[in-house]
N, CA and C atoms as a LAMMPS dump frame, in Angstrom:
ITEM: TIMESTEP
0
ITEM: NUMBER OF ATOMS
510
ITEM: BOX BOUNDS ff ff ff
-5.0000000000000000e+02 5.0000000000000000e+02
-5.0000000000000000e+02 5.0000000000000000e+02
-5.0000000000000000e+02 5.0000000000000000e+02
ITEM: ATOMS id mol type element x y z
1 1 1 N -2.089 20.017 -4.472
2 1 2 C -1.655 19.692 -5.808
3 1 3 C -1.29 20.975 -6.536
4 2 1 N -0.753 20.839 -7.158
5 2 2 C 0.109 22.143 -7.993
6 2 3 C -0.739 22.282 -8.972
7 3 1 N -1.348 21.305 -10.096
8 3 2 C -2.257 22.261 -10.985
9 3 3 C -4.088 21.897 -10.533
10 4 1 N -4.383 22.2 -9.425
11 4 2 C -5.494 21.889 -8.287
12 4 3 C -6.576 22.786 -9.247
13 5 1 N -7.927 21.635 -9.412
14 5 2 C -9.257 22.267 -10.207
15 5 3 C -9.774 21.6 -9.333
16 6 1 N -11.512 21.93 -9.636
17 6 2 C -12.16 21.192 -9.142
18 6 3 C -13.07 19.878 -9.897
19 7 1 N -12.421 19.996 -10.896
20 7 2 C -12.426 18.634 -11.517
21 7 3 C -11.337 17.73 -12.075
22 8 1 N -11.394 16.639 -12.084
23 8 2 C -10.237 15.769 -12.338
24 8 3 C -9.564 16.414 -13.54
25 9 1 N -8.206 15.87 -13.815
26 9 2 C -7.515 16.699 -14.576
27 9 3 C -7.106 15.087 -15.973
28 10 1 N -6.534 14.9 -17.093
29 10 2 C -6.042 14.175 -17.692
30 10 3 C -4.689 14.393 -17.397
31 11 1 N -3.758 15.005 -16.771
32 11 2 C -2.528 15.192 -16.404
33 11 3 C -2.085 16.669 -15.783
34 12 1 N -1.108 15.87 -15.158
35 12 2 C -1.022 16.192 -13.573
36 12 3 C 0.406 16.407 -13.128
37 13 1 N 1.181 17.316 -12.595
38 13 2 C 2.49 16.934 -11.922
39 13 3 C 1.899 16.781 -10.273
40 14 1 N 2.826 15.815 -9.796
41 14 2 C 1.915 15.552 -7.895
42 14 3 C 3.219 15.791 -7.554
43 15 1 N 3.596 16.687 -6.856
44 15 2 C 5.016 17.1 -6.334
45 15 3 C 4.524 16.26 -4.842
46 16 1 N 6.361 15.763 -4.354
47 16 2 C 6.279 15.174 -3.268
48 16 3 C 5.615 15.863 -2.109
49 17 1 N 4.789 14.976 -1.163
50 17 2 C 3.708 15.561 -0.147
51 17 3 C 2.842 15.847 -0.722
52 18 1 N 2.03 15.544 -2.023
53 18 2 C 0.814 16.549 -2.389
54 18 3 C -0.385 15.612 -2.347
55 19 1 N 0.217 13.933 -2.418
56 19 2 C -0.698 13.224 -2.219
57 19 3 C -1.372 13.05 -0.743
58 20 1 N -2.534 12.691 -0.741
59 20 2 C -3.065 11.846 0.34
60 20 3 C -2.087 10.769 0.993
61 21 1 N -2.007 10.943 2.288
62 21 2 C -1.137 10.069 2.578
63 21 3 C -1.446 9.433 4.233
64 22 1 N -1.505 8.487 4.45
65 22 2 C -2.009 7.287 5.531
66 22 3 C -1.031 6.782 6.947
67 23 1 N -1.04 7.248 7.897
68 23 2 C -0.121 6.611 9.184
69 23 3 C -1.162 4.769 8.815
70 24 1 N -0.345 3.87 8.929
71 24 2 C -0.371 2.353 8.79
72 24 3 C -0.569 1.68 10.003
73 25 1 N -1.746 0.978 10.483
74 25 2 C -1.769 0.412 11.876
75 25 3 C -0.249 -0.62 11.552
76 26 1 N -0.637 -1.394 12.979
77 26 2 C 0.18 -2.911 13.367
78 26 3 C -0.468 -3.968 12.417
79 27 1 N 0.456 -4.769 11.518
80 27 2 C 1.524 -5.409 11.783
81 27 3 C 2.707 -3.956 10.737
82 28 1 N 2.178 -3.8 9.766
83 28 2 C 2.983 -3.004 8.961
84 28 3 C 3.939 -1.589 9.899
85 29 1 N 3.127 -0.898 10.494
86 29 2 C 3.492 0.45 10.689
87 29 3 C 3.568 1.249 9.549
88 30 1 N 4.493 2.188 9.644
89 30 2 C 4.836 3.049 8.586
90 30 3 C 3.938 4.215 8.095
91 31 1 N 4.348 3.492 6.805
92 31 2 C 2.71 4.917 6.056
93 31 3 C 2.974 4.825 4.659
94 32 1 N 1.402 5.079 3.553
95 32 2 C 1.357 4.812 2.797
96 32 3 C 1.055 6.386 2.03
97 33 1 N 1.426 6.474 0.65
98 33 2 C 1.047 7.548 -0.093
99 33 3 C -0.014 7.421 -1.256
100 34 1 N -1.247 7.688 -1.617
101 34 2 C -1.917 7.134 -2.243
102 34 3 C -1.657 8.008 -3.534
103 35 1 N -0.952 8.224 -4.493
104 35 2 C -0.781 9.125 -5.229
105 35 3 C -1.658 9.407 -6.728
106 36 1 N -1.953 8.132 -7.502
107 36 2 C -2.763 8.019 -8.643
108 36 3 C -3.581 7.329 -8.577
109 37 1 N -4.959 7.632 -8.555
110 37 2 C -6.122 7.226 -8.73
111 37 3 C -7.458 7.332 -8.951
112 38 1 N -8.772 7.105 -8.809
113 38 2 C -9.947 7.722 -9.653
114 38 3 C -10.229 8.773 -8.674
115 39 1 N -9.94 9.624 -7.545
116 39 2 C -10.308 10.867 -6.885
117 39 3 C -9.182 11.576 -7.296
118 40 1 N -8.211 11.409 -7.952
119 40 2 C -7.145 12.554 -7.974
120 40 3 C -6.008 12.443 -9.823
121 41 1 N -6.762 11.747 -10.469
122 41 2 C -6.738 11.766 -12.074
123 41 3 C -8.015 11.139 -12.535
124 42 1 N -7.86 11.636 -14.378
125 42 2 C -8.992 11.063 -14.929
126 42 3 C -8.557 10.146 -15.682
127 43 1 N -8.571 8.711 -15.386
128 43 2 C -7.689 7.857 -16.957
129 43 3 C -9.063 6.791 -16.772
130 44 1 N -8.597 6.843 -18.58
131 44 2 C -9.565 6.11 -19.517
132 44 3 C -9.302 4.559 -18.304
133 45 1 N -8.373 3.926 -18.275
134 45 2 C -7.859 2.51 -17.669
135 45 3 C -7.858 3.008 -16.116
136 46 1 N -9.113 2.319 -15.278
137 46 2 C -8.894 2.484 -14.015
138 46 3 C -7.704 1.525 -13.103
139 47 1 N -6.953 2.336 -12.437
140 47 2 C -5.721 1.878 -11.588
141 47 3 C -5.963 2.879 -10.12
142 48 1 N -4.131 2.366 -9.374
143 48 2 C -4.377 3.222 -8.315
144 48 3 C -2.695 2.671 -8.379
145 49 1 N -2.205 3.995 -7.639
146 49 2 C -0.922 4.108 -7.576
147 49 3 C 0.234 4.376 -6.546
148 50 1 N 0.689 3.954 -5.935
149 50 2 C 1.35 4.801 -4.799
150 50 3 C 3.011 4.164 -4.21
151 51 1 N 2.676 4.776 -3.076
152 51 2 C 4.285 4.143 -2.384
153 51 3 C 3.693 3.582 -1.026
154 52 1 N 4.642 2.853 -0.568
155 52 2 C 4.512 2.222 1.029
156 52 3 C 5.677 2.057 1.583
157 53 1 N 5.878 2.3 2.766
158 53 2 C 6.563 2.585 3.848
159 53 3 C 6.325 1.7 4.445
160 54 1 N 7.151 0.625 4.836
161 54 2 C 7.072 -0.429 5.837
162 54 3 C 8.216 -0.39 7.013
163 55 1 N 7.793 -0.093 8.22
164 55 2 C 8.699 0.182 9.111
165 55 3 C 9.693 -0.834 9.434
166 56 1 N 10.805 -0.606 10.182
167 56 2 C 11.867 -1.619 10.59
168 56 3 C 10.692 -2.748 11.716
169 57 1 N 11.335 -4.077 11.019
170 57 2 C 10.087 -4.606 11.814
171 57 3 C 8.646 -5.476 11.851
172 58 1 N 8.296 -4.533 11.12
173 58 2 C 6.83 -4.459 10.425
174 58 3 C 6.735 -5.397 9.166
175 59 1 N 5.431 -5.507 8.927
176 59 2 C 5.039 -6.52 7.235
177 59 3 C 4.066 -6.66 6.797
178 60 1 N 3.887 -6.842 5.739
179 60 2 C 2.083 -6.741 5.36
180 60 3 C 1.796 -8.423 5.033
181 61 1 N 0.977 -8.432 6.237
182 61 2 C 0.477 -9.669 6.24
183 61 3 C 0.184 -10.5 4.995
184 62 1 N 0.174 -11.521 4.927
185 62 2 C 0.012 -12.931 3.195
186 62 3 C -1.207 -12.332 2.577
187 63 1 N -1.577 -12.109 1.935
188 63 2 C -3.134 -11.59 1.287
189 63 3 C -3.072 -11.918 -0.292
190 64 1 N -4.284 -11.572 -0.789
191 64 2 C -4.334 -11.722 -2.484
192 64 3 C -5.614 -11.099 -2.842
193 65 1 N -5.582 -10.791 -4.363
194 65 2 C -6.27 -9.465 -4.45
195 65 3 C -7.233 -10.514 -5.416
196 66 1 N -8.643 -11.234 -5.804
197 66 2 C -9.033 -11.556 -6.247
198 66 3 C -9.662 -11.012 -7.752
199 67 1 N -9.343 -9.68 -7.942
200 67 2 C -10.11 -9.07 -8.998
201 67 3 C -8.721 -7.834 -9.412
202 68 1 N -8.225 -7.989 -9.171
203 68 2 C -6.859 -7.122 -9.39
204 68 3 C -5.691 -7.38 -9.008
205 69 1 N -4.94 -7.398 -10.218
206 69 2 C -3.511 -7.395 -10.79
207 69 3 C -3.014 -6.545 -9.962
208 70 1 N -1.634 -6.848 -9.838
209 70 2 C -0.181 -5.951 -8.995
210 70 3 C 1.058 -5.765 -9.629
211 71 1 N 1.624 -4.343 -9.624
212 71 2 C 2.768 -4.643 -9.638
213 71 3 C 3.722 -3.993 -8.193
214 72 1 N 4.417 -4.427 -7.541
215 72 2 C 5.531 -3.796 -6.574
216 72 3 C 7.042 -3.805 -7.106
217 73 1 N 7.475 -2.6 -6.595
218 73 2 C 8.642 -2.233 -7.31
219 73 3 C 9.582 -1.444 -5.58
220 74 1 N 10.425 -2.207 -5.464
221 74 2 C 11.057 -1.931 -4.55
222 74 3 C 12.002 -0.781 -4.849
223 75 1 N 11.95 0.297 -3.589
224 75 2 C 12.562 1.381 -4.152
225 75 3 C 14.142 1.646 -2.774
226 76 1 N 13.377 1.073 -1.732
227 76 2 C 14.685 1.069 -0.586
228 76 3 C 13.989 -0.419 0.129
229 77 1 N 15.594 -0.547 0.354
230 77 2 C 15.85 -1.761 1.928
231 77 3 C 15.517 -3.139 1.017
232 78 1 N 15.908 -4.261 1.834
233 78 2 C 16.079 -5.584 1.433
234 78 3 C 14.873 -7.146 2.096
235 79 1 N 13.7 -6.728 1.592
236 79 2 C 12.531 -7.638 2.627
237 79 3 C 12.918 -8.612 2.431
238 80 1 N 12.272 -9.511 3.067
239 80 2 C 11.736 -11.124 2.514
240 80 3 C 10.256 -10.871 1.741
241 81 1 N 10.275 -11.084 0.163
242 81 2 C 9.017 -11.401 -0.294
243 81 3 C 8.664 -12.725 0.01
244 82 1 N 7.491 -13.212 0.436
245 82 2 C 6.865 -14.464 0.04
246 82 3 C 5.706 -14.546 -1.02
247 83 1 N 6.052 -15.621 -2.133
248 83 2 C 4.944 -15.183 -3.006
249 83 3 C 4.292 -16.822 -2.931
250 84 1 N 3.152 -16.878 -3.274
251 84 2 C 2.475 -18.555 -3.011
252 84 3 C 3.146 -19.408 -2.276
253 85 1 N 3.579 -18.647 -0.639
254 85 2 C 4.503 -19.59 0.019
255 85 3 C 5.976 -19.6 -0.271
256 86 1 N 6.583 -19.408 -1.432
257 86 2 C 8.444 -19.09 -1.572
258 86 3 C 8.705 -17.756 -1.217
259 87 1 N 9.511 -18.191 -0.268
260 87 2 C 9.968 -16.577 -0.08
261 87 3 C 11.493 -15.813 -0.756
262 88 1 N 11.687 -14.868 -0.857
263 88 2 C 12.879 -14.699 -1.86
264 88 3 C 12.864 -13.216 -0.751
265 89 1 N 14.382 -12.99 -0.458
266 89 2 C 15.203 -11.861 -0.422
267 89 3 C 15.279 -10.795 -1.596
268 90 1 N 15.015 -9.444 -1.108
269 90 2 C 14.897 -9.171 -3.07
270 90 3 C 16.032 -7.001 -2.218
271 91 1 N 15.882 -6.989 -3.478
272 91 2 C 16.833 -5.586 -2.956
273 91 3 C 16.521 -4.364 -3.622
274 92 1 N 16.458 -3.41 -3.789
275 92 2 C 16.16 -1.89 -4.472
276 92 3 C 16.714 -2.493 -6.013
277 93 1 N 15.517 -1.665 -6.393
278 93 2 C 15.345 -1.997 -8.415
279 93 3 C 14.691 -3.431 -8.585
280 94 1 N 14.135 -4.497 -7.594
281 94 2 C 13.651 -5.703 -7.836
282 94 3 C 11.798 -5.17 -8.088
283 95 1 N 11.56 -5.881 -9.264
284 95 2 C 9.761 -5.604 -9.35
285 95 3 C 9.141 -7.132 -9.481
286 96 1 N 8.118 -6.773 -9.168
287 96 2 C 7.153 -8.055 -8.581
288 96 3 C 6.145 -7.751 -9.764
289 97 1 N 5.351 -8.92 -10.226
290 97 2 C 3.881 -8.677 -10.793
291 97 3 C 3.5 -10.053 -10.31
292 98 1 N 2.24 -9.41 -9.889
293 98 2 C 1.361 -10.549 -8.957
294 98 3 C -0.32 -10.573 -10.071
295 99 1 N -0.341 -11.707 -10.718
296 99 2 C -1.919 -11.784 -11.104
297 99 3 C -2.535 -12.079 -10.193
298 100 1 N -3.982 -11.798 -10.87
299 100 2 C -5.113 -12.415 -9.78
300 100 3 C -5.271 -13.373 -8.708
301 101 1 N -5.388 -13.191 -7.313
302 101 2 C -5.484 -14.16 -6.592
303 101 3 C -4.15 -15.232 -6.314
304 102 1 N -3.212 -14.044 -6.827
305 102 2 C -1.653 -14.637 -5.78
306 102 3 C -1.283 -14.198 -4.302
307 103 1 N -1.042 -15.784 -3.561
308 103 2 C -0.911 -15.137 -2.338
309 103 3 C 0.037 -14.051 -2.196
310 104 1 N 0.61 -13.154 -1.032
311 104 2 C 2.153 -12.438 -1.39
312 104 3 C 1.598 -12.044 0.347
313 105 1 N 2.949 -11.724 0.14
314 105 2 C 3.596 -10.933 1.671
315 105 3 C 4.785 -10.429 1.931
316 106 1 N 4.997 -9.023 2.626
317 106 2 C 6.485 -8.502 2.393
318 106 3 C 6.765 -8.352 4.057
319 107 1 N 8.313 -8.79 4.554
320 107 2 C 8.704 -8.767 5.723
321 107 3 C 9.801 -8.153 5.786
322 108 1 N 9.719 -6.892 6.47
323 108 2 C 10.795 -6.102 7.065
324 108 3 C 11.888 -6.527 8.295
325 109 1 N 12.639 -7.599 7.873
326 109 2 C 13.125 -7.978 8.922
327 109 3 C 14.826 -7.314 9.274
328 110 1 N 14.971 -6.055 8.691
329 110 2 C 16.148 -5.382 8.795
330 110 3 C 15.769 -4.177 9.97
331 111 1 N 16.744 -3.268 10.047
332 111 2 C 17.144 -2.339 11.007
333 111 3 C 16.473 -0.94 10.061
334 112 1 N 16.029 -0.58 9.222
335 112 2 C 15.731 0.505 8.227
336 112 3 C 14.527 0.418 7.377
337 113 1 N 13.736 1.188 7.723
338 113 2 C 12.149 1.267 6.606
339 113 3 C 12.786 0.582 4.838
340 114 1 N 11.592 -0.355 4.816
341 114 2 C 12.03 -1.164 3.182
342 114 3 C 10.693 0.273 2.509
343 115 1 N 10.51 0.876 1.321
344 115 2 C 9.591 1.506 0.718
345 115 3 C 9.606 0.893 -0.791
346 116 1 N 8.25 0.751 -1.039
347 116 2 C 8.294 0.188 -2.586
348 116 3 C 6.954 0.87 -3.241
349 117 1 N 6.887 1.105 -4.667
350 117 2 C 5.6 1.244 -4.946
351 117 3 C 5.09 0.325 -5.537
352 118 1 N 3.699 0.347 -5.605
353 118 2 C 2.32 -0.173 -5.868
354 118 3 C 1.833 0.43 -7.022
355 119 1 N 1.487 -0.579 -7.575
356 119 2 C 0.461 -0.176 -8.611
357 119 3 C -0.541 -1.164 -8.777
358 120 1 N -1.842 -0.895 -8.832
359 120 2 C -2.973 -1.736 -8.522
360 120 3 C -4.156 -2.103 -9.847
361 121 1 N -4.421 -3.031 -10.475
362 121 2 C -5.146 -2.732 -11.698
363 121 3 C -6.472 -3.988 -11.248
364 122 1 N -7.654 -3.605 -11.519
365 122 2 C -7.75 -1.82 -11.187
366 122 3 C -8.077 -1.552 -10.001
367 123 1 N -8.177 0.334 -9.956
368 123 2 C -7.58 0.424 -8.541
369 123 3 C -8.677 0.098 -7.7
370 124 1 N -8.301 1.145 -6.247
371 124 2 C -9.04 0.71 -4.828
372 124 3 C -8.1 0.574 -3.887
373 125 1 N -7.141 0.392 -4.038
374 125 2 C -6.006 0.156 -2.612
375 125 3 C -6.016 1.054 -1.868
376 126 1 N -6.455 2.268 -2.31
377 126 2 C -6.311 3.784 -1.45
378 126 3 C -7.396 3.967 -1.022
379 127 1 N -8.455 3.322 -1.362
380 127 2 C -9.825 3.049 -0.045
381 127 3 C -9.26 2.381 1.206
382 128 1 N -8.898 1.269 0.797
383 128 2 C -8.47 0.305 2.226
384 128 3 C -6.848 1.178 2.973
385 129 1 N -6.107 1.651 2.036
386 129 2 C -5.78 2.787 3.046
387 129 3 C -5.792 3.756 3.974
388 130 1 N -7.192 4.343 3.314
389 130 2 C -7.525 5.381 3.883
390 130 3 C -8.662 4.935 5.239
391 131 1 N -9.271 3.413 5.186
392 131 2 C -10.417 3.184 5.675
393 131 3 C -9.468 2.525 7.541
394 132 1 N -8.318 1.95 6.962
395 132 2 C -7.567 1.723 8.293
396 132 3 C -6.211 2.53 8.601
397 133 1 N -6.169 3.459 8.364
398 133 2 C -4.843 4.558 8.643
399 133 3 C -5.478 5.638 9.03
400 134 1 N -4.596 6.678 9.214
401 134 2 C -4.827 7.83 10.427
402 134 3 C -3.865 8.517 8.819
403 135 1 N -4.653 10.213 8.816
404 135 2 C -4.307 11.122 7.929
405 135 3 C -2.65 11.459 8.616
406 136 1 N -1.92 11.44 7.359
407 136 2 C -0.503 11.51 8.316
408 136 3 C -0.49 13.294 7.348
409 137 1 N 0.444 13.856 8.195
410 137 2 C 1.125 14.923 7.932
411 137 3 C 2.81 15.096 8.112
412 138 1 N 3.188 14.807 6.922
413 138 2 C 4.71 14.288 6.717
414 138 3 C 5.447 15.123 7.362
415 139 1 N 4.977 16.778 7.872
416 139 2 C 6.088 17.441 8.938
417 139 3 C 5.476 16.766 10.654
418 140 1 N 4.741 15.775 10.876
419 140 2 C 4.873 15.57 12.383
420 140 3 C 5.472 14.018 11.998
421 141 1 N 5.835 13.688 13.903
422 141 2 C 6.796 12.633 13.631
423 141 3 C 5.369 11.541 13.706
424 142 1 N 5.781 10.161 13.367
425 142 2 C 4.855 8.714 13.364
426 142 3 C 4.653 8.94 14.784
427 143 1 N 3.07 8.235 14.895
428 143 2 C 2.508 7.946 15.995
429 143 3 C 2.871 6.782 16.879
430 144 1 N 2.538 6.619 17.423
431 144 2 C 3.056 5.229 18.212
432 144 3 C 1.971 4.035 17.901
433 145 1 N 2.425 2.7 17.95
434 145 2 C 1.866 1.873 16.891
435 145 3 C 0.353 1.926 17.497
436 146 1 N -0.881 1.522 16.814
437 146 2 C -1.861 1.667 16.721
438 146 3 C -2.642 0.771 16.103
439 147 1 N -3.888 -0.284 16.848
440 147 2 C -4.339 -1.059 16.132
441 147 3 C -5.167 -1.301 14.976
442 148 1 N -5.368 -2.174 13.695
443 148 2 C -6.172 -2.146 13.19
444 148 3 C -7.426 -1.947 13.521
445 149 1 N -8.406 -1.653 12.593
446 149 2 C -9.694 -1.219 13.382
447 149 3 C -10.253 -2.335 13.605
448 150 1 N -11.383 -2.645 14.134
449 150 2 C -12.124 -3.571 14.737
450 150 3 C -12.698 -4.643 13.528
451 151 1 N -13.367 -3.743 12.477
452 151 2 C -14.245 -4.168 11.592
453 151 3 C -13.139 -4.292 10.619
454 152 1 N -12.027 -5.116 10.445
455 152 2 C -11.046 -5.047 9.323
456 152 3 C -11.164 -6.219 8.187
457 153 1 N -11.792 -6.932 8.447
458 153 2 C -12.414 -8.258 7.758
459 153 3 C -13.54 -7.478 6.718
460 154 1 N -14.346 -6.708 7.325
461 154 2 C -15.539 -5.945 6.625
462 154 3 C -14.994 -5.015 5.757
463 155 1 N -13.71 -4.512 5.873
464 155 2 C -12.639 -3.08 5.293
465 155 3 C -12.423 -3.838 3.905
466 156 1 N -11.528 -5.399 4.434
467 156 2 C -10.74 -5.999 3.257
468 156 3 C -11.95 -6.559 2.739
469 157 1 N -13.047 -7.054 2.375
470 157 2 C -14.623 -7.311 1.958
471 157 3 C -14.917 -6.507 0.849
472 158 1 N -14.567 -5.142 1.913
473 158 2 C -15.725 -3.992 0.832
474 158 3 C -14.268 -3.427 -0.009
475 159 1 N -13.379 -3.635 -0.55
476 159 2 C -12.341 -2.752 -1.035
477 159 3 C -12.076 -3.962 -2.062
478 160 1 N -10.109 -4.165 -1.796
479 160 2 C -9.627 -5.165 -2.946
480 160 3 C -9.042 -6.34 -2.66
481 161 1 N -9.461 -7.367 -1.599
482 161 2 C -9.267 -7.926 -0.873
483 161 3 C -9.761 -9.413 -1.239
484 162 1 N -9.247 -10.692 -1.57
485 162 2 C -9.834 -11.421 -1.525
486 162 3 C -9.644 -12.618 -0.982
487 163 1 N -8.506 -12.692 -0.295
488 163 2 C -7.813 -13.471 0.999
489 163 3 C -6.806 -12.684 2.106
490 164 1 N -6.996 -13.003 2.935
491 164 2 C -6.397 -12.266 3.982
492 164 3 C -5.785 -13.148 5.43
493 165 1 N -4.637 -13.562 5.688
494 165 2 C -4.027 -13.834 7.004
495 165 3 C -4.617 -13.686 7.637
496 166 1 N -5.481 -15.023 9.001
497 166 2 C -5.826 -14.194 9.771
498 166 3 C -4.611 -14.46 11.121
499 167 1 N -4.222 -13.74 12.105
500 167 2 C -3.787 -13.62 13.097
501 167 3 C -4.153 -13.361 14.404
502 168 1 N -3.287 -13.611 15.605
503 168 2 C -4.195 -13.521 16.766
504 168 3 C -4.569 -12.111 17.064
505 169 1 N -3.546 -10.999 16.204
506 169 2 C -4.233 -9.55 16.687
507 169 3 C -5.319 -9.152 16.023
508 170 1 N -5.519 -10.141 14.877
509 170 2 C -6.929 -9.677 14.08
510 170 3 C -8.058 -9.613 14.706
């Protein structure tokens, strides 16, 4: 971080790469950036903030956050959102707000990484990032895909999780 203490700061510039940032098991791939949140600012209103990288391909399984609000804001590529089951095509500059305990799911079904950010109220998303991803370092290339961890039911439990897809790779 560029103005780096050892205590939280009330404001901050986070130049690109300075955040914490996550290689993404299977189904998603990709990688996530965890950029604003209670280990790396001090705000009165707890949130959590970041970007995601969803590979060509890849998708983040149907889920819903029982105790926290969303917003997603698509920044590249053209998914399929599904939100409580409708799914909608959406394109760069489209934003989402999801209340409490809406299902949602985003599907990369093009040729090119879709990236959107997140914003989480309040936060925690960058626990369950960090608890199933591999520390990425944005000068090496992506790993080759890699499974969720074992205990991922117990991950989405203890974080912001309050329904979750299950599937046969779960």
């Amino acid at each position: 971080m560029s103005d780096q203490t050892d205590t939280l700061s009330d404001r901050h510039i986070f130049q690109p790469g300075e955040s914490p940032s996550f290689w993404q098991p299977v189904p998603a791939n990709g990688f996530v950036q965890c950029i604003l949140n209670s280990k790396t600012i001090n705000s009165e209103s707890r949130f959590s903030m970041g970007t995601q990288t969803v590979a060509a391909g890849g998708y983040v399984r149907e889920h819903s956050h029982s105790d926290h609000e969303e917003v997603i804001h698509f920044l590249s590529g053209e998914p399929i959102v599904t939100l409580d089951g409708e799914e909608t095509r959406v394109s760069p500059g489209t934003t989402v707000f999801l209340q409490r305990d809406r299902k949602h799911s985003f599907i990369n079904d093009g040729s090119e990484p879709v990236t959107f950010l997140w914003f989480l109220m309040p936060g925690g998303l960058e626990d369950f990032f960090e608890a199933i991803g591999r520390e990425r370092d944005p000068a090496q290339p992506a790993p080759e895909p890699f499974p969720r961890p074992d205990n991922i039911e117990q991950i989405e439990k203890e974080t912001v999780f309050g329904w979750t897809q299950k599937t046969d790779s779960d």
